[in-house]
N, C-alpha and C positions, 0 to 999 in steps of 0.2 A: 115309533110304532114297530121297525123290525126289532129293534133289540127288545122291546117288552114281548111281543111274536114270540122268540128266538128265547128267551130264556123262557117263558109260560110253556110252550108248544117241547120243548126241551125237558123240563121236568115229568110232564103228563105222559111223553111218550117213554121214560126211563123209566117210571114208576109202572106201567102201563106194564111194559118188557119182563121189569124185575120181579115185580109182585108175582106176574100169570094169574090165572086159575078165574074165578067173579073179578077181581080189580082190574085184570088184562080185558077180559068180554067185556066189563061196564063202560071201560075206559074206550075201548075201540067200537061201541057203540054210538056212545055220544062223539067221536069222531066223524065216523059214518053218517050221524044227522048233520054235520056241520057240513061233509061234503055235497050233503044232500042239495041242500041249499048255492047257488052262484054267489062268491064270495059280495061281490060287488052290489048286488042284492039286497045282501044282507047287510051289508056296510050302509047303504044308501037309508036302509029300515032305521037302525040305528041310529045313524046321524038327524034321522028325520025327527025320531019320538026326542033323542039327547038335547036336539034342538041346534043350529048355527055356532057356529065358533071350533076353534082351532083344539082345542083340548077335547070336545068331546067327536072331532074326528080323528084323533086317536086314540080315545077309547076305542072307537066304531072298528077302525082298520085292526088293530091290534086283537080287536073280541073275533075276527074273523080270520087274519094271519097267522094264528097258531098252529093252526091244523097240517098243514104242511111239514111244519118241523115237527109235529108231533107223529107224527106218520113217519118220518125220515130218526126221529129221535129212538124208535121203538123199535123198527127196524136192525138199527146198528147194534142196540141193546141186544137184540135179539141173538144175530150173530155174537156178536165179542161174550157174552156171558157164558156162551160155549169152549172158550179159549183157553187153552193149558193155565196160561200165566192167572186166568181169575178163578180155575179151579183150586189153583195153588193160594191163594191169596184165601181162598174160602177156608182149606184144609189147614191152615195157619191161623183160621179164628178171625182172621180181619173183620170185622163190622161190615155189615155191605154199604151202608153212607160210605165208605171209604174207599171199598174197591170199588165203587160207583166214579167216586170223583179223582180215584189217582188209576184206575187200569181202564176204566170205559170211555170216560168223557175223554179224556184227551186225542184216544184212537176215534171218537166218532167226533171231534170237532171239523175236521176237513170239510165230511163234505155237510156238515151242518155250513160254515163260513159260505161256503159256495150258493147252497139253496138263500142264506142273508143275503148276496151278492143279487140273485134274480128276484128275491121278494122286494127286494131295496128297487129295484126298477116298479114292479108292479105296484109299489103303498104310495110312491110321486105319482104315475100316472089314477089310480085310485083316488089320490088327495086332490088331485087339479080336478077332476072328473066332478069330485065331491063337489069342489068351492064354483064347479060352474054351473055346476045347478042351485048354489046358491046355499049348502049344506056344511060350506068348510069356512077359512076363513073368512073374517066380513073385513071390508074394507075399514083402516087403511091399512090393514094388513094387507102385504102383496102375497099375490100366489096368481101363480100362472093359471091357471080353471077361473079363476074368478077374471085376470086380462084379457083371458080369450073369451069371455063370456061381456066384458064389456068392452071389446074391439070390434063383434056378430054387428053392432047395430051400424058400424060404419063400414061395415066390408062393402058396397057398393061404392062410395065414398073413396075411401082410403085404405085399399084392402093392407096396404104392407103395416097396416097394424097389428094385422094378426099374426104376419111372418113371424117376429120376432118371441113372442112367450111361443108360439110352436116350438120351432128352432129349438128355442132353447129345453121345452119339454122333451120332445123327442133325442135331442143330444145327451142329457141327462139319462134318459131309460138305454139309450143305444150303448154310453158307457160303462153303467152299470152293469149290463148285461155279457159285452166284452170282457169286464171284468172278472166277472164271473165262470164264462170259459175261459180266462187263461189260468184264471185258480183252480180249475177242473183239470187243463190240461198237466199243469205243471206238477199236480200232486197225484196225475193220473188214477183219478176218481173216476 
């Protein structure tokens, strides 16, 4: 779900940047309704009408994780297509597909990787969320949302059944996340 995010949210916000003029407004509109909306929300909407199972909750996350990199994709566009090196690449005739994909994207990968790095925490916590309301995987597929949702009925009982798919969710979002500041720090983005 981040990589299809991450490449969808990617294109919308480069074409968005590059084009300007109707294409930029159009594009940064339906942005704007998407922010409108609580990702999670909308994810939960989705998963609901797509119906249970593993695929159409990442349609669901994916139809709502875009926005962010498209936001951050049009952004950079914005900046770098002001830049000597792709004036120069323009004044030389280059195709813009080209100086898109050899002067822009490479300079705005960074912190594209980085925002993957915390979306990548938030679409697991999302997915567990999903499958514990009964929306994401169906059993015997495991997923953690769906363990802790059938560990609730014994937490009186045996509560350290739920310690465990916690643990393990919240280690998963915590490294993620770490991960993603030290890719921040270290390319001081």
């Amino acid at each position: 779900a981040v990589t299809v995010s991450l490449l969808l949210g990617t294109a919308i916000g480069v074409l968005a940047a590059w084009a300007g003029g109707i294409v930029d407004t159009a594009l940064v509109r339906l942005i704007d309704v998407f922010m409108a909306f609580p990702g999670i929300l909308l994810a939960i909407a989705l998963a609901g009408v797509l119906g249970p199972g593993t695929g159409n909750v990442l349609i669901a996350l994916s139809a709502v994780g875009w926005v962010g990199f498209a936001r951050l994709a049009r952004a950079q566009t914005l900046a770098l297509k002001t830049r000597e090196h792709v004036a120069v690449a323009r004044a030389l005739g280059v195709p813009p597909p080209t100086i898109v994909l050899r002067h822009v994207l490479p300079l705005a990968a960074a912190p594209l990787v980085v925002e993957a790095s915390f979306a990548l925490a938030a679409m697991i916590v999302a997915e567990a969320g999903l499958s514990f309301l009964g929306l994401g995987a169906q059993p015997p597929t495991p997923s953690w949302g769906s363990m802790i949702r059938q560990a609730m009925q014994y937490l009186l009982i045996a509560p350290h059944m739920l310690v465990g798919p916690c643990v393990a969710l919240m280690s998963i979002a915590v490294s993620a996340n770490l991960l993603g500041d030290r890719l921040r720090d270290r390319w001081q983005i």
